[in-house]
Structure formats: C-alpha cells, structure tokens
N, C-alpha and C positions, 0 to 999 in steps of 0.2 A: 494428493498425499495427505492420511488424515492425521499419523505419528510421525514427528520432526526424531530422525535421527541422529541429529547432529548433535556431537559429541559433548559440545559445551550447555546444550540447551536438556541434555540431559544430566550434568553436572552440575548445573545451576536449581535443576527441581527441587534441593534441597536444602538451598543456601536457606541460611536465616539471617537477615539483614543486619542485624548489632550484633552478632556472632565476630569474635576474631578470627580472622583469615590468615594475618601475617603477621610475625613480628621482627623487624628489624634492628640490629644490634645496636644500633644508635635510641632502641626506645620506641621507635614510630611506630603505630599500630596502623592495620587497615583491618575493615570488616570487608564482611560480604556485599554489604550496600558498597562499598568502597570497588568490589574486586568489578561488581555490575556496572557499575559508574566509567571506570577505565576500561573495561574492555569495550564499555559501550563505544565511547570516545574516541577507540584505535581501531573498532569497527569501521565508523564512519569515517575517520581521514583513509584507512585503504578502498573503500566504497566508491570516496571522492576522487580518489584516482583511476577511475575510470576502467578497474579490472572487472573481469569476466568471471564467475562461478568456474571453478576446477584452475585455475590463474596458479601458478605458482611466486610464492615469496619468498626470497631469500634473505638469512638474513645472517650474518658474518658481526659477531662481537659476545664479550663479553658476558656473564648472567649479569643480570639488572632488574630493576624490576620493570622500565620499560621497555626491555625483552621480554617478560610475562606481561603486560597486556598487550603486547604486539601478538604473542602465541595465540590466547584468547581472542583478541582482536581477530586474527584470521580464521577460529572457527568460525566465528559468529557470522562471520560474513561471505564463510562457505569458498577462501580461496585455500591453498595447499602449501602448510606450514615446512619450509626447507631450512633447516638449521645447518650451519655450515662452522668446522673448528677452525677459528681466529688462529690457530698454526699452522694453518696447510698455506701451503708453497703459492705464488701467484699461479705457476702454473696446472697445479690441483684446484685451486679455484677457479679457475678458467674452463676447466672440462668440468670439474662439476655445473657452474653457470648455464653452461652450454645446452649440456644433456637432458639437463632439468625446462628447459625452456623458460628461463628465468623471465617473468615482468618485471617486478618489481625488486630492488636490491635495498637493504638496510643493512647499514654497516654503523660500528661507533672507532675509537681515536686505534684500541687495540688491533683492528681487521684494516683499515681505511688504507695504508699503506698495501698492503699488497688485494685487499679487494676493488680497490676503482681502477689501475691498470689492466685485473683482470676481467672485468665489467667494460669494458674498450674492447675487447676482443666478443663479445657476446651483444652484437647489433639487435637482439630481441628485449634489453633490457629496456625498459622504457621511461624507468624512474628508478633515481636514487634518492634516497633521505638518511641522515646521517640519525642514529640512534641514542647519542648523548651531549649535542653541541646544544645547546641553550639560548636563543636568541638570534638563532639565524633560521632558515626556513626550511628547518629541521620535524622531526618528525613528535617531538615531544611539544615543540610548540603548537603547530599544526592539531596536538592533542588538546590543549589549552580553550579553544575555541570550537572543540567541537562538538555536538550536542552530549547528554549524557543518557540517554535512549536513544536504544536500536532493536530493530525487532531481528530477532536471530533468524537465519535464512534454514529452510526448510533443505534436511537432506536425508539420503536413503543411507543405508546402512554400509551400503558400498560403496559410497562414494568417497574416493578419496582424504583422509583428512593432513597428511602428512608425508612427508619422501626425503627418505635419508637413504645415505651411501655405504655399502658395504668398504672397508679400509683397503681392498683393493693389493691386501698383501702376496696375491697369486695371481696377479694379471688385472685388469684393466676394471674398478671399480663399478660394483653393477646400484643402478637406483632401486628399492626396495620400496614399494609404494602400500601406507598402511592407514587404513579403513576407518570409519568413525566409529563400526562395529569393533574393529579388531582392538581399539583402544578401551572403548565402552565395556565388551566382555572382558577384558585383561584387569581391569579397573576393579571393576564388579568381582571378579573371584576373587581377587588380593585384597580388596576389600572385609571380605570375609574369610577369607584365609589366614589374617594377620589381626584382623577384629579392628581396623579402624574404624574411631567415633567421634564424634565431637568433643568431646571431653580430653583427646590425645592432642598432645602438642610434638611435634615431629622436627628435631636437629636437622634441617636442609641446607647442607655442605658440599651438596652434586654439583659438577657444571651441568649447565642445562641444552648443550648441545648433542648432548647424548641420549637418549633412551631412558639409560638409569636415572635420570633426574628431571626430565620431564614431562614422561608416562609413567614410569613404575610407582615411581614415588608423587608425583603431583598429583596423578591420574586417582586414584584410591583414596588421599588426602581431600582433595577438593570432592568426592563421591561423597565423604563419610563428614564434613566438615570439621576439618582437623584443623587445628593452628600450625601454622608453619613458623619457624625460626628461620627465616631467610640470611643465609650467610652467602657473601658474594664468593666464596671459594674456601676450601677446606686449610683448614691454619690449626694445629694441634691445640694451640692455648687458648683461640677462641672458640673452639670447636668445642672443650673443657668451661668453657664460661659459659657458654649457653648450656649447658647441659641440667643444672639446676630446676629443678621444676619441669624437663618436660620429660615426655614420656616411650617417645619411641625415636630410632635414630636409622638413618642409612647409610653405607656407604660401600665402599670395596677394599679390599682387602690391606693394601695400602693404608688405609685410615686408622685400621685397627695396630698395626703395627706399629703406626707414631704413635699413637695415644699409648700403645705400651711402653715406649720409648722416653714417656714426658713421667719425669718424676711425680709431676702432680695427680696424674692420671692415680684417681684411686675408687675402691669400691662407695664411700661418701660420696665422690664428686657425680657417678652416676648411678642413687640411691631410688631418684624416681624414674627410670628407663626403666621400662617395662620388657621391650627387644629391641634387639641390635642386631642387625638385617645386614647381611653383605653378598656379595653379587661384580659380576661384570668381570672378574674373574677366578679362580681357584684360594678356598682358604688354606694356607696349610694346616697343618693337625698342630704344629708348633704354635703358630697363635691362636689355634682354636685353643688348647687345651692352656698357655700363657695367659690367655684373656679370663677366662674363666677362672683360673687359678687368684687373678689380681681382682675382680669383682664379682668374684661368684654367679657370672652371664654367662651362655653356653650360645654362642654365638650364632643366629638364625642364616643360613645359606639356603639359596635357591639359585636357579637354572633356568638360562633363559636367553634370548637370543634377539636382534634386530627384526627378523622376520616373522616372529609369533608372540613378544611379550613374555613373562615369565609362566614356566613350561610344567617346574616341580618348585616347590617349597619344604624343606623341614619343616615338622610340626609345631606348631603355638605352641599346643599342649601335649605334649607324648615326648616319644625319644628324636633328637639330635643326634645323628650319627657322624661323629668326623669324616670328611672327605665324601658324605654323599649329599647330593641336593635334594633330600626326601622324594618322597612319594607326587606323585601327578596331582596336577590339581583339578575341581571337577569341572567337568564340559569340556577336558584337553583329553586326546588319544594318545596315548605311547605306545611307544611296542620296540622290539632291537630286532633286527633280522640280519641273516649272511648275507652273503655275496647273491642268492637265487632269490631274492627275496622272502624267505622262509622265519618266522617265529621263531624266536630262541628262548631259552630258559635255562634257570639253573646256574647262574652265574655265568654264563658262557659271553664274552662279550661279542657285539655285534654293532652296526647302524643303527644309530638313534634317529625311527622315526615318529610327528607328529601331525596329527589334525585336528582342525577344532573351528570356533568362530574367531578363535585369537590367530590363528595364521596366514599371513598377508596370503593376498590374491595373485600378485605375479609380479615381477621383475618388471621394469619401468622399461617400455616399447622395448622389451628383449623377450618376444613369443619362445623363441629356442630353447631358452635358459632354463625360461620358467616351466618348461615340460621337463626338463630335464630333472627339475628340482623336486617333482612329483609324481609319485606312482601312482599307478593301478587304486583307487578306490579315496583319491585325496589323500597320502602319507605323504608328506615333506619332508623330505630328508634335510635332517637339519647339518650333516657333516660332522658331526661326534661318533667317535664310540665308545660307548660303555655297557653297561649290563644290568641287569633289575637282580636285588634280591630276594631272599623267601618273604619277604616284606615288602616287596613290591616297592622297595627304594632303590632310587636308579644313583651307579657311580658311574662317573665319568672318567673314561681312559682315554683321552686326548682326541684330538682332531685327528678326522683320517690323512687330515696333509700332514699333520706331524705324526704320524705313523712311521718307525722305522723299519724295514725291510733288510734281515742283515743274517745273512748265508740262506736266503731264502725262507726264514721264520719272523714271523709279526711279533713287535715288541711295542708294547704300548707305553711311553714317557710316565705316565701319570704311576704306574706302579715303581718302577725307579727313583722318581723322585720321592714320592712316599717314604722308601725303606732310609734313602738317603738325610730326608730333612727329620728324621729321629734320630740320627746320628747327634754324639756332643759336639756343639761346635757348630754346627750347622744353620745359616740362618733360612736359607734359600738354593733351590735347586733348578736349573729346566735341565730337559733332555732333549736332543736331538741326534738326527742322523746325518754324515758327512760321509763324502764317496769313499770308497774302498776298493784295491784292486781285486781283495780274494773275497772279501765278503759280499759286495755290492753295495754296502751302507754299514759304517760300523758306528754301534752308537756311545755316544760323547755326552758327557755331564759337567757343566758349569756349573758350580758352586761359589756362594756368595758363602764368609764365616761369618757369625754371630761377636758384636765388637767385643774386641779383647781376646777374641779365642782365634785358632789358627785348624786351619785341615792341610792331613799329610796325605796325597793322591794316592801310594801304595799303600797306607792303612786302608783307604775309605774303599780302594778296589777291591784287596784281600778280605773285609767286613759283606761287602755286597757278595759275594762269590759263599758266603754262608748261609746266605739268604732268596738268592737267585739261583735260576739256572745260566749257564755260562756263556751261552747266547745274550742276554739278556744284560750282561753286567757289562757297563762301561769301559772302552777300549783306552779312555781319555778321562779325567777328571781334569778339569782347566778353572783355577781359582781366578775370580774374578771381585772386585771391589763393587761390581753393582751388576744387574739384568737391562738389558732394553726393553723400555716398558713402552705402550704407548700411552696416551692422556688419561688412557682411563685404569690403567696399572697391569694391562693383561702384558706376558711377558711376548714378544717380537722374538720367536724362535726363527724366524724367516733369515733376523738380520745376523743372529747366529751363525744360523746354515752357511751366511753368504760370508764371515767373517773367518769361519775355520773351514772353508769347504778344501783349500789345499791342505788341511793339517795330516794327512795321510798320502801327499803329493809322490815323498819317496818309494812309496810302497805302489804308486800307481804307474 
C-alpha cells in the first residue's frame, strides 16, 4: 500500500505543532504537538493489549478529553472506534457489546454501573480499563508511561474506522459500520462547505457519543486546524462564556433555544461567531427566525444521518431558507423518487435518496438489510421524505415511519407542525398518527405552549382547517408541558404513538 488512508494520519497532514488544538474552560491549552503526543500514547497502550487490526473498542463514558485520545488512539492503530451512550439500559449494553464483537471495553464512574454487569454477559470481552480512575491500572495511567511516538498503521479507504448503533426505535438496533473514506470525504466537504481554517475557534458543547460531535464537528475542525473550545457538555451560561472570541459554534436545535431562553444571551455576547450550525434534528422557523431577531444570526441547518455524514447544508454565503436543509453538497447524490422508484420534481414530495463516498458500505454482518437499504445503481435510501425545490433545496417532510396514513391519504407531520408552531403561543409541536376505526390512522398533535402563554385545542383545530385540507388537520391537539426527546433532542414520536395509541379506543 503506497497511500495510508487512515483517517487520522490523513488529519494529522496538517497539524502545525504550536498551533492550538484545544482550549479548556479551566484555561488549559493543548497544541497539535500535544494532540500527536496523546494520541501517540493511547495508540500504544491499545497496541499493548494485544488487539488485532479491524478489533473493536468500546467505550461507555462520558466526553473527556481522555475519550478523545482514546478515539485517536484507535485510529492510529487501526482498531474500530464503538462509542456507546452512558444511558442505555444494562441490557442495551449488553446486545450492543455482543453484536459488536466487543475486545476491548472502556468505561469511566458515569457507564461503570451498568457497563461491567453488562460486559459479564459478553465472554468475547477480553479487557476492561476504566477511563477516568487515577492511580489504579487504569487506562490514563497506562497512558502515563507509554511512549510518545507511534507510527500510524496503514489503511485502505474501506476499512472500517467506526461502528455505531442505529436507536433501534422500530425493532431491534442495526450496527452501521463507517469508513475512513466515509469520514475522510464528509470531513473534507464540510470543510469547505463551512470554510474551516485555522484561524476559527469552534464552541464544542456536543457529546461526543454521537456523530454530531465526533465526526461532523471534530472531523472538519481537526482537517482545517481549528481551535476547539472543549466543553464537557452543553450548559447555557458556559456555553455563553466561551462564546467570546471564538468563531463558529455547533449544536441542535435544543441549544439554540436555551440560549434564547438565558437573559444574557445577547447579540454582544456572540459578536465574533461567524455561524451557528444546528443539525441532529429539526429547526423550527420559531427559533430560526427568534434567534436571528435577538443577534442578527440566521441560523446554519443541515441534514444528515448516521449512515452518510452530512448529506445538504444551507449556504455560508447565499440564502437560508427556514425549514430546509439547503442544497447537496458536492461529491453527494440526491435525488426523491415514488414508490416505483421514478424521479420526482417540482415540489412533489417523495424518498430521499443518496450516494456518494460519504455513504457507509453496509449494515454490520446484516447482508439482508443492507440490500434492502440500496437500489439499483448505489441510491440509499436514507428513510425521509421530502422534496427539492426550483433551487434545488431539499425540505424535509418526516420520516416515512412517521408518515400518517389516515382515510387512506398521506399526511406528512412536518407540514402540520410548521403551520402549527407559527401560531401565538406555540413553542413546539410533533405530529403523529394513532389507530383509528373509520380512518385507519387519525392524526394527532401535541403541543408544548411558549412560557406564559396558553393554547386553546378548538382554536388551534378551527386556525388549521383555514390552512389545511381537512384530511390533514388534527383529530387531537393534546397539550403537553414537554416532548420526549432523546440525548440528542430529536423528538421520540415512537413513544407518543405508544402513549396515545388507545386515545381513539371508544371509537375503535
């Protein structure tokens, strides 16, 4: 092999060694000599355990920072980075473990409780080391004495670099296994798509068990040598204190909404934020156009999924359009098709599908799946639908699992709650569909009020019915004081479904 494609040793081509890497809210800085040095170091204590190339690691805890040179650590040494959220259930950790064909298991004080019970049940584990204990024969000690060069291990562009779990909200969680390419390429457009440089300092408030803050945002950052503002989790007031002096920020959608929420939050306090990037799940147009209004920011969305990396981005420099995730980005395919697989246009919505170098390769030992999940000429069907416009910006009309079927016409969520969360009063909406006897599915709206303010369900149904067709309009408005989110704020319409599915029982 005469080009190493492995992901880190092509993220490192660029480091400058006195460069700042990271800055911690306590003050502590690391460079790039800094980031080479620990990764070298967490290279060689998983080396020294005796794993195999393509080896999976898991690791259950908290963000830290020795969780990020654990992540590096395992490219470098070419085994398969499995990050796993310190809230799932012992027995979600235990089929994950399993599936994964776990070696090696890292856990810190947050995961340890319900990770090494579940690590008991998974005979392939072969070592544990604990991720934040100090002075026992831990994995940060272990670091302490290990060398500070390691030569990065040679790999192809296919090879594996990562494997995470789809949330498993329709049946039985599938492994998603994704590429040094598919990181590398995702990297490299967002890179240029967002214009990271060295010169940008990036508010990093993600947890890093997810995608969102590991790849999207580390991935591009560490390509372009960005300073990072390493925050161990997202906190309105510190999240507002770092903001000073740097220049770009991530998060989801959630984020933007405290920060609207915090008195202090003002167009001063983020004067040098250049954009403000949100993702992982739906903006509404309410704090798109709140947020703006309070710092004159027009809020950067994109689209984008576990299985391909980010897919579209609104524009740096052009138009923002509330509620769409702009235009594609290059070296990704898009396209929406019906039910025959056939090309759509014209606002018509349909299956969003893509291809590209960013689209994982298959489903983790699930051959079936991963045919399933791909047509005719490499399209992926990512499981949304939405539609492109005369500008070639794609909106998103919900997942086809939350698709409501209801007297036999398709009603897509995302346009209902639209018309809904411009209503006064409103802070937040999902849609869903719940059994029906005459309809088959009638659909239902839970709404959250805006503090202080109150919604009246026959106002807000009588308002929709001026604005919809009557298919379409809500059988049910069901006020609610909050959504089930999960970690990462996307709304859990599953646990809805399962919550009101008798709310139409007398009629069935």
């Amino acid at each position: 092999m005469t080009d190493n494609a492995n992901l880190y040793h092509r993220l490192a081509a660029g480091f400058k060694p006195t460069a700042h890497a990271l800055e911690l809210p306590d003050g502590t800085g690391y460079t790039f000599a800094d980031v080479e040095r620990h990764s070298a170091r967490a290279a060689n204590v998983l080396s020294n355990l005796g794993l195999s190339t393509g080896d999976r690691v898991s690791v259950i805890a908290e963000k830290s920072l020795p969780y990020l040179w654990l992540y590096l650590g395992c490219l470098r040494a070419g085994f398969v980075f499995h990050p796993l959220n310190p809230g799932y259930t012992q027995t979600e950790l235990a089929f994950f473990l399993a599936n994964a064909g776990t070696r090696a298991l890292l856990y810190d004080a947050s995961g340890a409780t319900q990770a090494l019970p579940a690590a008991d049940d998974c005979p392939g584990i072969v070592h544990r080391l604990s991720l934040d204990s100090h002075g026992g024969d831990d994995f940060c000690t272990r670091m302490l004495s290990a060398p500070e060069e390691f030569a990065t291990v040679e790999m192809a562009g296919q090879d594996s670099a990562a494997l995470l779990y789809s949330s498993g909200t329709t049946g039985t969680p599938k492994g998603i296994r994704i590429t040094h390419e598919n990181l590398y390429s995702n990297a490299q457009a967002l890179r240029e798509a967002w214009e990271f440089s060295a010169d940008d300092i990036l508010v990093h408030a993600l947890p890093v068990f997810h995608v969102h803050g590991l790849f999207i945002t580390l991935g591009p950052a560490l390509l372009a040598g960005t300073t990072l503002r390493w925050l161990p989790r997202f906190n309105a007031a510190e999240v507002i204190a770092a903001m000073p002096g740097a220049t770009m920020m991530a998060g989801v959608p959630t984020y933007y909404s405290r920060l609207l929420a915090s008195d202090a939050f003002d167009a001063d306090v983020c004067a040098s934020i250049r954009v403000f990037i949100s993702g992982s799940a739906p903006l509404s147009e309410a704090v798109f156009h709140a947020f703006e209004q309070r710092t004159g920011h027009r809020i950067l969305e994109r689209y984008g999924m576990t299985e391909t990396g980010i897919l579209t981005s609104n524009p740096l420099h052009g138009e923002r359009k509330p509620s769409s995730v702009g235009p594609v980005l290059p070296g990704v395919g898009i396209r929406v098709v019906d039910d025959a697989g056939i090309a759509l246009s014209g606002d018509v919505i349909g299956a969003v599908q893509v291809r590209g170098d960013n689209v994982f390769p298959g489903y983790w030992e699930l051959p079936a799946a991963t045919d399933k999940a791909f047509s005719d000429g490499g399209w992926f069907d990512t499981g949304d639908q939405g539609y492109l416009d005369d500008d070639q910006y794609l909106f998103i009309a919900g997942r086809s699992k939350d698709m409501v079927i209801s007297g036999g016409l398709n009603v897509y969520p995302k346009e209902i709650e639209r018309d809904i969360e411009r209503m006064e009063g409103v802070a937040e909406a999902a849609v869903f569909g719940v059994p029906h006897a005459d309809f088959g599915e009638a659909v239902v709206a839970a709404v959250v009020a805006t503090a202080g303010k109150s919604v009246d369900e026959g106002a807000t149904i009588a308002a929709l019915k001026t604005t919809l067709a009557a298919f379409k309009v809500p059988k049910r408005i069901l006020l609610l004081d909050d959504l089930p989110r999960n970690t990462m704020g996307k709304v859990q319409k599953n646990k809805l479904r399962e919550r009101y599915d008798d709310l139409f029982s007398a009629a069935v």
